[in-house]
N, C-alpha and C positions, 0 to 999 in steps of 0.2 A: 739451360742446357743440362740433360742429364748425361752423365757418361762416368758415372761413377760404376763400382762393383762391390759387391757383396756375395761371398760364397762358405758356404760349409760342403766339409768331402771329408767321407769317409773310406779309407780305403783297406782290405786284409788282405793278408798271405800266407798262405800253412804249407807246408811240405809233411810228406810222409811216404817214408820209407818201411816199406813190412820187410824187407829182404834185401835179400844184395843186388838183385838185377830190377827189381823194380822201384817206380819212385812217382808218386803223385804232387802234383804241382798246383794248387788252388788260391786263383785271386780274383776279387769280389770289391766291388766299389760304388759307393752313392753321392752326388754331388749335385747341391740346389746351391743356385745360383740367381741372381737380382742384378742386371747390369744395362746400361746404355745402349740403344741397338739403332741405329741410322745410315745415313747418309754421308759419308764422310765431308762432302762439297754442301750440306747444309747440316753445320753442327746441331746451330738451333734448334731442331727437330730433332732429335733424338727424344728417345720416350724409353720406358722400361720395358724389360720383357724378361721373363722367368723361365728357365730350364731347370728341368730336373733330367740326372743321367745315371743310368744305372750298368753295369757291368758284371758279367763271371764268365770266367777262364778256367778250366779243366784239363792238362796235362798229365795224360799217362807216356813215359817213360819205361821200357823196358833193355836191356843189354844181353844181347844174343853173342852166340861165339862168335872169336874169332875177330871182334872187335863191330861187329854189325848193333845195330839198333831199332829199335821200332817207335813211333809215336802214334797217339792219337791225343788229338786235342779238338776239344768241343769250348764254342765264345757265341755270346751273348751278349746284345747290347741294345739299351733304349732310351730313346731321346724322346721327352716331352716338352714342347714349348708353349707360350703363351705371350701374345700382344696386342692386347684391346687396346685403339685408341679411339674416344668419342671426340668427333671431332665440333658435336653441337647439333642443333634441329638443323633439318634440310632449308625450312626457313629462314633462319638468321646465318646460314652460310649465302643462301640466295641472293638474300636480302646485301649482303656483306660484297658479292660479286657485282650485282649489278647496279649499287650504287643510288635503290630506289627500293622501298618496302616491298617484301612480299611478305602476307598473313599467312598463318597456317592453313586458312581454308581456301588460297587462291595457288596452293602446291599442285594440289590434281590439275587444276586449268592451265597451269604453266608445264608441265609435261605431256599433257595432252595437246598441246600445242606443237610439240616434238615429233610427236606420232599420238594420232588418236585412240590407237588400243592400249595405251598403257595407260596403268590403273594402281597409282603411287599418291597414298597420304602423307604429312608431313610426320616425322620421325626424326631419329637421330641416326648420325651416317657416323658409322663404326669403319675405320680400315686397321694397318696393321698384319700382322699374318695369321692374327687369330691364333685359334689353334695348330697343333703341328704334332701331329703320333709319329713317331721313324725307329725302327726296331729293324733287327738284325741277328740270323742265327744263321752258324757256320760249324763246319765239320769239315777236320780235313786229319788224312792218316798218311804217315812218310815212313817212309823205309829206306834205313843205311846200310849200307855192307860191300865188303871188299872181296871184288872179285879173284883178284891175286894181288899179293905183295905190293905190284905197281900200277892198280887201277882198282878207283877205287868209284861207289855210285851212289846215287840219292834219286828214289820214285816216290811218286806219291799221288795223291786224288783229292780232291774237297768239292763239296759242296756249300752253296750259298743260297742263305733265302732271306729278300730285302719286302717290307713293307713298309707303307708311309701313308697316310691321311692327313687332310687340311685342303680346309677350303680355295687356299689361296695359294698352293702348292699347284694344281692341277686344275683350277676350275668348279671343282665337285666334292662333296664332302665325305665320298666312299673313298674304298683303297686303291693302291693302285702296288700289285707287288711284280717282285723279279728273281726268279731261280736262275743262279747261273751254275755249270759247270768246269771245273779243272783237269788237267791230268800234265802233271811236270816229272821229267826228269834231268840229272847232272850227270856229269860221267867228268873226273879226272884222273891224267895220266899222266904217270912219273918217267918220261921216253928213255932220259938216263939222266945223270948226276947233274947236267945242265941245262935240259930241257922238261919245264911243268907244262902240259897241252889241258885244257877244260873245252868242256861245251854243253850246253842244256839248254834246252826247248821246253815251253810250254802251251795246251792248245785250251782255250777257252770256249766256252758256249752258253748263248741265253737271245731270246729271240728280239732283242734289240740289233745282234751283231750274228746271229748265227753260228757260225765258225770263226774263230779266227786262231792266229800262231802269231806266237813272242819266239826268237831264239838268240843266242848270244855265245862266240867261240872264243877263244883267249889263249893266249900261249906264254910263257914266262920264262925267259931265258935268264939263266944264274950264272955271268961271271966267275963270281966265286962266292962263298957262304957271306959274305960281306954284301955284293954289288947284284943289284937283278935290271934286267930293263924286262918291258911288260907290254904287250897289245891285244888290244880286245876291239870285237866290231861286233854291234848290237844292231840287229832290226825288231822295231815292238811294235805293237797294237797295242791300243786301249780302249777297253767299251766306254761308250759312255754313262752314266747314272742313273735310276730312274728320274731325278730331277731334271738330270743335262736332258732327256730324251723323251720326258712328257709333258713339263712344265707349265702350267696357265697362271699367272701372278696377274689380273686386275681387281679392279672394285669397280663391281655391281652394284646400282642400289634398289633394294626389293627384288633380286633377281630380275631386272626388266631392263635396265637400261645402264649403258657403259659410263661408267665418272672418270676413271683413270687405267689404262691402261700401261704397266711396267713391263713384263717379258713374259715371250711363250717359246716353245721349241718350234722349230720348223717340222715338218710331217715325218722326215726322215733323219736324223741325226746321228751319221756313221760313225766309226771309230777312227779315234787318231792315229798317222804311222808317224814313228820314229825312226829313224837310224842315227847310230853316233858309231865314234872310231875315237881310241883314245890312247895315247903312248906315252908311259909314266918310267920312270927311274924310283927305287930305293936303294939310299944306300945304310949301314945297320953295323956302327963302329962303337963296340961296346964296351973295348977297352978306354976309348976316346969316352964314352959316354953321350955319343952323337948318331942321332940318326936323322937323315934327309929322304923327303918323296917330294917329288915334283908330278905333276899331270896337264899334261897339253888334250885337249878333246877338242872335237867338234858336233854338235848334235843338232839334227834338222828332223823339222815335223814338217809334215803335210798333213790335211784335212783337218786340222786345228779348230779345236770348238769355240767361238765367238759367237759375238752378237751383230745385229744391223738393225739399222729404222727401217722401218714399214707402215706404211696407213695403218691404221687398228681394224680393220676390218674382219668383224667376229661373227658380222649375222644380227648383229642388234643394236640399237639406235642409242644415238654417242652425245652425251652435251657437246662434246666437243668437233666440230667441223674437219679439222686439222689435226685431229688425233694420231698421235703415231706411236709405233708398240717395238720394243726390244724385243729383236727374232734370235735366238739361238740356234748355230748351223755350222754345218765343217765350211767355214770360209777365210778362214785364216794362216799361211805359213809362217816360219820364222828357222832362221839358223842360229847357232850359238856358236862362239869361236868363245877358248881363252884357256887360259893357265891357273894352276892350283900348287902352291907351294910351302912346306912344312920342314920347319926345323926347331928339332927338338935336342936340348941339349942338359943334359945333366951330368958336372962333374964328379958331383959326390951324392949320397945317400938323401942329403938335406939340402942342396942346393937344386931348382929347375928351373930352366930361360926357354921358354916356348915362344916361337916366334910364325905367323903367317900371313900368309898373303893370297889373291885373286884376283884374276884380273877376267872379264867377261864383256863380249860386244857382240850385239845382237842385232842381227838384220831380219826387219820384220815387216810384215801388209797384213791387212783387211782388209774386208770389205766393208766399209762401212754403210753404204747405202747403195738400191740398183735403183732406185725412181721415188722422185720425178727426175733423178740425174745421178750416175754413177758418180760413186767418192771412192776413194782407197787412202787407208790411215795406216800408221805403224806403231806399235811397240817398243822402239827403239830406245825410249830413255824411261823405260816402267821396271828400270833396277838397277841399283850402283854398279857404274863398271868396275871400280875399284874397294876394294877392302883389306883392313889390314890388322892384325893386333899381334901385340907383346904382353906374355905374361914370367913375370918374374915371383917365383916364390924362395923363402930361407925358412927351416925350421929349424931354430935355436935348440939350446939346452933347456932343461927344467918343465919340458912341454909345451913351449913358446914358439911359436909359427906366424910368419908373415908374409903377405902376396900383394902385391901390385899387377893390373893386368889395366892395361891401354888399350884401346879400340876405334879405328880411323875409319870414315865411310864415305862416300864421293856423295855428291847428289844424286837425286832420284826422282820421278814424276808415277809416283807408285799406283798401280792400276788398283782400279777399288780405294783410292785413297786421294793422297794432295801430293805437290810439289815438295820435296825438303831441302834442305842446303846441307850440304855436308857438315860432318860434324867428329868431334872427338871427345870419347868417353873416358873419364879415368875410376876405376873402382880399387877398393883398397880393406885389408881387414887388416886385424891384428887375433891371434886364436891362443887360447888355453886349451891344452889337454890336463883332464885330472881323472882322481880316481878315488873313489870311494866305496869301502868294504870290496865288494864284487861286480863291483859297478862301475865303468868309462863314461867318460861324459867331456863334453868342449863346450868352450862358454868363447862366442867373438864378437868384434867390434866392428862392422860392415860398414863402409861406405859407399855409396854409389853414386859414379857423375859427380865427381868431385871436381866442378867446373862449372862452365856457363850451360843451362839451361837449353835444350833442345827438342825437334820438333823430331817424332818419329811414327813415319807412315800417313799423318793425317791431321790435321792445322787444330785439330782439337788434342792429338796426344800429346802434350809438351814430359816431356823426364826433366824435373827437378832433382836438386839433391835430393839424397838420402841417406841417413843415420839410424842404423838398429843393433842393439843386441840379441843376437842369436844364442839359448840354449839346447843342447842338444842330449840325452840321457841314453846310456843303453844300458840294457837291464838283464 
C-alpha cells in the first residue's frame, strides 16, 4: 500500500507601499508533491501520483477619501498532475481473468470475437488519470465607500477563465475551458444605536448555468454594547464545475473498446439551490474577559449534485456485459439542522480556556439508481453529529508557554472514505520564546494524540502519536 507523502513548497510575500494611499500585496507559491492517490474502500491499490502547483496573487490597494477604498486583484493558478499505472500485457491480464492461457498472437482473435471491427494487438493496459493540466486566471475589482455616516457599500466585478486537459477528465485529450462572470454588491446600515440592517446580492454567469443570483439579508439587533442577537436568511445558487458538468472518467483500451467504466456527467447538470436561516446570540464581557456566540441554523439544498448507476452505454463495445457507470446529476436533497457554540474565556493577559461545541443532523435522499429498479439512499451518517474541543493555554514567566487542547468526535460513515468510531485526541506543547541580538525566535516541544491510536476518514489513515521539535526564527 502506498499512501505515504512527500512535498517541497515554496512559498513568498512582499508588500510595497510607494505612498500613503497606496499598497501592493504579492504572493507567489510552488509546490511538488509524491503522494498515495486511491480508493479509500481498496487501500491496497493505491499507487503514486505527482502534482506540481503553482500560484501568484497580485493586490493593488488604494484609500480614497473619506474612508472609501478600491481594489484590484489579479490570481493565477496551475495544477499539473500525473498517474501512470501499467497494469501489465493485455495478455497476462487475460490470461489472469480467464483462467486459461491467452498468447499474444490469439489478443486480436479474442476481441474480434467481441465485435469484428475491432483491430487491438496485445500491449500493455495503462489506467490511472494520466495526465491532468488545470489552470485558472481571475480578475476581480471591488469598490468601498460610505455613502453617509450610517450606510455604508461594497460593489464589484470579476472575471474567471478555467481550463483543464486530460484524457481521463472528459474522454478526449483536448481542452475543455469555462469563462464565467460576476457582479456583487453589499450595502450596510446603521438604522440607529440598536439596529445593524445588511443585505447583498450577487448575479453570476457562464454557459453551463447561464444566469443565475445568490442573495443574503441580515439584521443585527444590539441590546446593549455587551449583548447582540443576529438573523440572516440566505438563498444561493451554485454552478457547477467544468469537472462536475463535463466529466468522462473510463478506460479505453486502444481507443476501441470500454474495459472500465468510473463516472461521467449526465447531459445537463444544473446548479445547486440553497436556502439556510440562522439565529445566533453574542455575548462580549471584557471586563469579565468572557465572550460567548452561540448559532442555531438550518440549511436545505435541492438539486444537489450526486451520482447514480447506469449501464455504461457509450456507443462502443464493453468486455464487460454488466457494465455500469457513475452518472453525475442534480438528484440529490438534504436538510441540515444544528447548533454552533463558543466560549471563550480569558482572565488575564496569560491565561486562555477556549471551549466548543456542534451539534448537526442531517436528513438526506438520492437517487441512487432509476433501472433495472429504482433505489433511494441517504447521507445521513457521512459526518459527525457531534464535536467538541477544549483548549487551555498559560504563558509563564521567562518566555515559557504551555497548551493543552482536547478534541472529541462522534462517529462517522464519511462519504469518499470508510466507517470511523469516535474518538478523542489529546495534543500538548511546551514553547520558549528567546531572543537573540535583533532577532525573536521560539523553540517547542509538540505532542500530538497523546493517546490511543486512531482512524481518520479512511481505514488506511490511522494518527499515531507524535513527538517534534519545532524551531521557529524571525529575522
Amino acid at each position: 500500500m502506498k499512501d505515504g507523502k512527500e512535498m517541497l513548497a515554496l512559498n513568498l510575500r512582499a508588500m510595497y507601499t510607494p505612498n500613503i494611499t497606496d499598497t501592493f500585496d504579492l504572493q507567489a507559491g510552488y509546490t511538488h508533491n509524491n503522494s498515495g492517490w486511491g480508493d479509500a474502500d481498496r487501500p491496497a491499490e493505491y499507487a503514486d501520483v505527482q502534482f506540481k502547483n503553482q500560484y501568484q496573487s497580485l493586490k493593488w490597494n488604494r484609500d480614497l477619501v473619506n474612508g472609501d477604498g478600491l481594489q484590484i486583484h489579479l490570481y493565477h493558478n496551475r495544477i499539473e498532475g500525473e498517474n501512470f499505472i501499467n497494469q501489465g500485457l493485455v495478455s497476462n491480464l487475460l490470461s489472469e481473468e480467464l483462467g486459461f492461457t491467452i498468447t499474444p498472437e490469439q489478443v486480436p482473435g479474442f476481441f474480434q470475437m467481441i465485435d469484428p471491427s475491432l483491430d487491438i494487438e496485445d500491449q500493455h493496459y495503462i489506467v490511472g488519470f494520466q495526465g491532468i493540466d488545470s489552470e485558472r486566471y481571475d480578475v476581480e475589482l471591488e469598490h468601498r465607500l460610505h455613502l453617509t455616516p450610517d450606510l455604508r457599500a461594497t460593489w464589484g466585478a470579476g472575471l474567471r477563465y478555467d481550463n483543464i486537459s486530460g484524457k481521463t477528465v472528459f474522454g478526449h485529450s483536448g481542452d475543455e475551458s469555462l469563462t464565467s462572470r460576476r457582479l456583487f454588491g453589499h450595502l450596510e446600515w446603521e438604522a440607529s444605536s440598536h439596529w445593524t440592517l445588511n443585505g447583498g446580492l450577487m448575479i453570476e454567469n457562464n454557459v453551463l448555468v447561464d444566469t443565475i443570483a445568490s442573495g443574503r439579508v441580515g439584521a443585527n439587533y444590539h441590546i446593549n454594547p455587551s449583548h447582540t442577537l443576529r438573523i440572516g436568511y440566505a438563498i444561493g445558487r451554485r454552478s457547477p464545475s467544468l469537472g462536475e458538468a463535463r466529466e468522462l472518467n473510463v478506460d479505453i483500451l486502444a481507443d476501441q473498446i470500454l474495459v472500465q467504466a468510473i463516472r461521467k456527467s449526465a447531459e445537463s447538470v444544473e446548479e445547486e439551490r440553497l436556502k439556510s436561516l440562522e439565529l445566533g446570540y453574542l455575548a462580549q464581557l471584557p471586563t469579565q474577559g468572557l465572550t460567548f456566540d452561540v448559532r442555531l441554523f438550518r440549511e436545505s439544498v435541492k438539486d444537489g449534485i450526486d451520482t447514480y448507476q447506469a449501464p455504461a452505454d457509450l456507443g462502443i463495445p464493453s468486455l464487460g456485459l454488466d457494465e455500469t457507470i457513475s452518472v453525475r446529476d442534480n438528484n440529490s436533497r438534504w436538510v441540515t439542522r444544528g447548533t454552533e457554540l463558543q466560549l471563550r474565556y480569558q482572565p488575564t493577559e496569560r491565561t486562555l480556556i477556549n471551549a466548543h461545541y456542534s451539534y448537526r443532523d442531517v436528513d438526506s435522499f438520492y437517487i441512487s439508481r432509476y433501472e433495472p429498479y429504482f433505489q433511494i439512499k441517504d447521507h445521513d451518517e457521512r459526518a459527525p453529529q457531534h464535536a467538541a474541543g477544549l483548549l487551555l493555554f498559560q504563558r509563564f514567566a521567562a518566555g515559557w508557554s504551555s497548551g493543552i487542547n482536547i478534541y472529541h468526535m462522534t462517529a462517522a460513515d464519511w462519504r469518499d472514505g470508510n466507517p470511523v468510531e469516535q474518538f478523542v485526541r489529546v495534543d500538548a506543547h511546551l514553547g520558549y520564546d528567546f531572543t537573540v541580538g535583533s532577532s525573536t525566535g521560539n523553540l517547542s516541544l509538540i505532542g500530538q494524540n497523546l493517546g490511543s491510536d486512531y482512524m481518520e476518514h479512511a481505514q488506511n489513515n490511522i494518527f499515531e502519536t507524535r513527538l517534534f521539535l519545532r524551531l521557529v526564527l524571525n529575522f
